[in-house]
C-alpha positions as CSV (number, residue, x, y, z in Angstrom):
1,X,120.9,101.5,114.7
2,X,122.5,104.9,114.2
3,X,123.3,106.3,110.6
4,X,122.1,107.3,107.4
5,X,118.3,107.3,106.4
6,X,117.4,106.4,103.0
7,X,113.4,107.3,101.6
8,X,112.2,104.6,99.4
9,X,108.2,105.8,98.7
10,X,106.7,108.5,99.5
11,X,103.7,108.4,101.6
12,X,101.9,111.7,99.8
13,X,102.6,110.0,96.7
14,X,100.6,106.7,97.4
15,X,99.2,104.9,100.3
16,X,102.8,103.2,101.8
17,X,105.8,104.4,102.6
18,X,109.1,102.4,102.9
19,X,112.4,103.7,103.8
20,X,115.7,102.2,105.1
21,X,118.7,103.1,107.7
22,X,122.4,101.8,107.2
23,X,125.0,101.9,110.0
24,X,128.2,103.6,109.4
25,X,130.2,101.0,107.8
26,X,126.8,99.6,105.8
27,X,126.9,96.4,107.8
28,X,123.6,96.0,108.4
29,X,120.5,97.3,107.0
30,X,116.9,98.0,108.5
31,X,114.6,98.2,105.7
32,X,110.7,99.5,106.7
33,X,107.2,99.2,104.7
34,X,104.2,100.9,106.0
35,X,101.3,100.6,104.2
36,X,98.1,102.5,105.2
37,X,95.0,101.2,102.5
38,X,95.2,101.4,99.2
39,X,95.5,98.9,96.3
40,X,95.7,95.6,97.6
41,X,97.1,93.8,93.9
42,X,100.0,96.3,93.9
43,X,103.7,94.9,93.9
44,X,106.7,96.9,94.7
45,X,110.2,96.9,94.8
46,X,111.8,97.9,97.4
47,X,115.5,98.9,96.1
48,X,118.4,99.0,99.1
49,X,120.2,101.0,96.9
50,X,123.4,101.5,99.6
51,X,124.3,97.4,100.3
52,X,127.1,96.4,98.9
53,X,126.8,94.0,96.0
54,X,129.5,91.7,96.3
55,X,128.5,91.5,100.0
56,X,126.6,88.5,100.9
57,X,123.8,90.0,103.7
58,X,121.2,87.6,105.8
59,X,118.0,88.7,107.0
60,X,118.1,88.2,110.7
61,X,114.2,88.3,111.0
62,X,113.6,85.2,108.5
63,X,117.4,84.1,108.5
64,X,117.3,84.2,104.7
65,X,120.2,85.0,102.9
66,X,120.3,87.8,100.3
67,X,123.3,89.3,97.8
68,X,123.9,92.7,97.8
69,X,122.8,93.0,94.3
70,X,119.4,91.3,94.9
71,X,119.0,94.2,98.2
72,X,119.7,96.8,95.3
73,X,117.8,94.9,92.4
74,X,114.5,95.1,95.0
75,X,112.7,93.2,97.5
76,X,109.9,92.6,95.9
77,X,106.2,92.6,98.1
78,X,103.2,92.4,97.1
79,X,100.7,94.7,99.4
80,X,98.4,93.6,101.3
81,X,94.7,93.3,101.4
82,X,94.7,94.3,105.7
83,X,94.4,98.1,105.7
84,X,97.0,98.8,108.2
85,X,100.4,96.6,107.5
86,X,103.8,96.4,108.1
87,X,107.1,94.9,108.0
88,X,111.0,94.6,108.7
89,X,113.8,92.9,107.3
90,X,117.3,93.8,108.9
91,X,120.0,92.6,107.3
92,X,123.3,91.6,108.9
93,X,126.5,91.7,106.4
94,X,127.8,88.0,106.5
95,X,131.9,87.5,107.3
96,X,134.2,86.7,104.2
């Protein structure tokens, strides 16, 4: 996937990182979590501030479906107690 970065969390700041790329047109979405230690009861939300909210997007890892709105309200996660984790959603804008 080739296109713009976007930071979500800094990792000096606390002890995960999360970041997302779009493609040119915004059509799809990879979204990234890192999480290296830390708090284990901490929830985040992960705001995909660049999808577009009247755009219908499905997650082709879990073939969920998601709004655009809900990708820029936030994913939410809750971390987890494993010291090293991670995970992907990519998102795939759906057809109108």
């Amino acid at each position: 996937l080739t296109g713009e970065w976007y930071p979500i969390m800094n990792p000096f700041e606390d002890f995960a990182s999360a970041y997302y790329y779009t493609n040119a047109d915004r059509s799809e979405i990879l979204l990234s979590f890192l999480q290296n230690g830390g708090d284990c009861s901490k929830t985040f939300a992960l705001k995909v501030d660049e999808a577009d909210p009247d755009a219908i997007y499905v997650d082709t890892v879990k073939d969920k479906e998601y709004t655009g709105r809900q990708l820029r309200a936030g994913i939410i996660l809750r971390s987890s107690n494993k010291s090293q984790y991670s995970k992907i959603w990519h998102f795939v804008k759906k057809s109108k």
